[in-house]
TORVEX-97938 format. One line per 2 residues: for each residue x, y, z of N, C-alpha, C, O. Coordinates in pm, whole numbers. Layout:
REM TORVEX-97938
X:Y:Z:X:Y:Z:X:Y:Z:X:Y:Z  ... .
REM end
This chain:
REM TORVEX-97938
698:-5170:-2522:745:-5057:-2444:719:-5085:-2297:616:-5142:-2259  813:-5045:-2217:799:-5059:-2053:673:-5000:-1990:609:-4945:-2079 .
649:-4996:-1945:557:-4876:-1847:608:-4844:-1740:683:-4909:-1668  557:-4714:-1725:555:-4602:-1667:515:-4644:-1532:396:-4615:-1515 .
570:-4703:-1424:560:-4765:-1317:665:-4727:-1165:764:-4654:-1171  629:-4777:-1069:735:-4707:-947:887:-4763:-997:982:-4684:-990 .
903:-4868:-1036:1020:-4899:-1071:1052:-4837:-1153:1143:-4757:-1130  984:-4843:-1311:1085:-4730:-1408:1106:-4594:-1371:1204:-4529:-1408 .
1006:-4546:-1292:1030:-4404:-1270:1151:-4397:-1171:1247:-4326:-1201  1149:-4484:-1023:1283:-4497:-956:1434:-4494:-1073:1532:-4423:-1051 .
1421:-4585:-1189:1551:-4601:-1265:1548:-4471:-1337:1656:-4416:-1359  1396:-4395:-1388:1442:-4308:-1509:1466:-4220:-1462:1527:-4147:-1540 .
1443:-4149:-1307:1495:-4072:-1259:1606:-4078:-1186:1622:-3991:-1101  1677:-4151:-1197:1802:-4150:-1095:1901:-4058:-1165:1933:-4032:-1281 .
1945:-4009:-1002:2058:-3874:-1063:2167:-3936:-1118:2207:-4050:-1093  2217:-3850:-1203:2359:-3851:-1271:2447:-3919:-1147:2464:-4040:-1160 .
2496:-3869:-1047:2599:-3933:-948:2589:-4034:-927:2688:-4089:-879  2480:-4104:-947:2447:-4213:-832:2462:-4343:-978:2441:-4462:-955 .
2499:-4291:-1122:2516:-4348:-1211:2680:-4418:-1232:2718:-4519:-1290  2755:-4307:-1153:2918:-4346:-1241:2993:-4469:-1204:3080:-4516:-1278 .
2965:-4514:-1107:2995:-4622:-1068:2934:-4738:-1090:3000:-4835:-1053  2780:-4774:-1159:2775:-4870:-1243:2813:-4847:-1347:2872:-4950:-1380 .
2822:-4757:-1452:2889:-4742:-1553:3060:-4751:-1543:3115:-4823:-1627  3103:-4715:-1491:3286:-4768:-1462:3248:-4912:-1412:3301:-4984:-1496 .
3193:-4983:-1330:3184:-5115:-1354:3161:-5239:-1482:3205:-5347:-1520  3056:-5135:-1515:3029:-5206:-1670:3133:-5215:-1783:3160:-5308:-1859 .
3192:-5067:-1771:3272:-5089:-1846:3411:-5169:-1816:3482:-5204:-1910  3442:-5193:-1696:3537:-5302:-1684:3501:-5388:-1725:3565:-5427:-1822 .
3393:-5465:-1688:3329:-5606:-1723:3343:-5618:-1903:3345:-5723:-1966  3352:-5488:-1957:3365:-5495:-2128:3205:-5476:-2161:3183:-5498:-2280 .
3078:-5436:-2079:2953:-5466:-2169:2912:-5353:-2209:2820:-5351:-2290  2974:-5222:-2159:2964:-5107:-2209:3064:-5009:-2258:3141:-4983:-2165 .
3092:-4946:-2364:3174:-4849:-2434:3123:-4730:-2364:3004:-4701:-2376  3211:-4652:-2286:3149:-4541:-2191:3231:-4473:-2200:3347:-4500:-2171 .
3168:-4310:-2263:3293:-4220:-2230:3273:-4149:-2101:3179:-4152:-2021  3398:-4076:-2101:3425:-3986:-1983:3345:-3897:-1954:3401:-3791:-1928 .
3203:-3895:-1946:3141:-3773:-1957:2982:-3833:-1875:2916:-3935:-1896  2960:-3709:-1771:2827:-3814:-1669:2691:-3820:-1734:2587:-3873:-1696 .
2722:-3751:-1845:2538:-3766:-1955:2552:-3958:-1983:2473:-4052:-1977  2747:-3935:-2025:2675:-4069:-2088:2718:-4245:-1983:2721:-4364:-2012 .
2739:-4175:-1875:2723:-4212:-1775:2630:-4318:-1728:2634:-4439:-1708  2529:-4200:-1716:2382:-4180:-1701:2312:-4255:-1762:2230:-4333:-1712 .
2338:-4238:-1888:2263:-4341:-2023:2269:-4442:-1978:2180:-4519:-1943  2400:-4453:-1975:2449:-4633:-1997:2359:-4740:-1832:2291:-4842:-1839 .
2394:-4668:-1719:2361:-4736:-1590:2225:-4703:-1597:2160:-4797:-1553  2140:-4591:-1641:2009:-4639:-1680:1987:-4746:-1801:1885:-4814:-1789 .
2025:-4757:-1857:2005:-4821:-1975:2041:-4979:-1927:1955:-5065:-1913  2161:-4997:-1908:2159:-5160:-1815:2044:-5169:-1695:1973:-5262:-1733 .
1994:-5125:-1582:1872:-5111:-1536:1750:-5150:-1595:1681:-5252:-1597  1745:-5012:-1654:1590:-5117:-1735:1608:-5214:-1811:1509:-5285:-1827 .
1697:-5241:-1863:1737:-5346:-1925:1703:-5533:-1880:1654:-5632:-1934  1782:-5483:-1714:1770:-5571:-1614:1627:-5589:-1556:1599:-5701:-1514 .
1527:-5482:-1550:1373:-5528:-1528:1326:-5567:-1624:1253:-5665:-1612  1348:-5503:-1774:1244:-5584:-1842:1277:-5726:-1879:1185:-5794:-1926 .
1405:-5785:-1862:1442:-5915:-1868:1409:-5989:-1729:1393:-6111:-1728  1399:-5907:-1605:1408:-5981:-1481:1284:-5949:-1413:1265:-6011:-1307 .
1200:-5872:-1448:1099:-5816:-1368:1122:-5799:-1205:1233:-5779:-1157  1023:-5808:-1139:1059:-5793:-1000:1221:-5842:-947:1270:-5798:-843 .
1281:-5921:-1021:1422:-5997:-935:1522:-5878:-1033:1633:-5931:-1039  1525:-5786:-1085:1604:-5729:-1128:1698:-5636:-1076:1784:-5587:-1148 .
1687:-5605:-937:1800:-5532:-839:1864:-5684:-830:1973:-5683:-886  1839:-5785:-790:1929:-5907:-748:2018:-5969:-900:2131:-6018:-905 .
1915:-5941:-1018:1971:-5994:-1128:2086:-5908:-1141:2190:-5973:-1130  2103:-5792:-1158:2203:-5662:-1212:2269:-5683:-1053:2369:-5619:-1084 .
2288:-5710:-947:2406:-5680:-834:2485:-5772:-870:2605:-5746:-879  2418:-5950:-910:2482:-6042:-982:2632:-5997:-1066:2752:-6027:-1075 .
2530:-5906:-1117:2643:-5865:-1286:2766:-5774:-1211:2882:-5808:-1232  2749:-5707:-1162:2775:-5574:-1101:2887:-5660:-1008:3000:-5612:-1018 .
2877:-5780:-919:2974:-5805:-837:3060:-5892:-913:3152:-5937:-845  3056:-5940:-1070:3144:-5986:-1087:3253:-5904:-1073:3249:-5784:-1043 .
3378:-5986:-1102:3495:-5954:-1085:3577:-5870:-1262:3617:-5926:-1365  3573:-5759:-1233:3643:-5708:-1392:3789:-5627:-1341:3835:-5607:-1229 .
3833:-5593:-1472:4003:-5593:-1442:3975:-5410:-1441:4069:-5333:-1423 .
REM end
């Protein structure tokens, strides 16, 4: 399990808005099934986030912008 740290708390609290646009990115890229709706929004761009620290630790804003600037249709 993660801990409860300035970083997870920065990701587990991030507002809904500030979510929809990594989630419409993701889902271009194909790595997320996202519906139209900002709960699950939310999920998903938190959920790639922590995702991205506990695989990247500290380099995980640089690891996920990586992902994030590829190019999707």
């Amino acid at each position: 399990m993660l801990r409860l740290n300035s970083t997870t708390r920065a990701i587990l609290g991030r507002p809904n808005f500030t979510c929809s646009g990594i989630a419409k990115k993701l889902k271009s890229l194909g790595l997320y099934d996202v519906a139209p709706k900002a709960e699950d929004e939310q999920a998903v761009a938190i959920h790639f986030l922590l995702s991205q620290y506990e695989k990247h630790g500290d380099n995980w804003r640089k690891e996920a912008y990586k992902i994030l600037s590829k190019d999707g249709s």
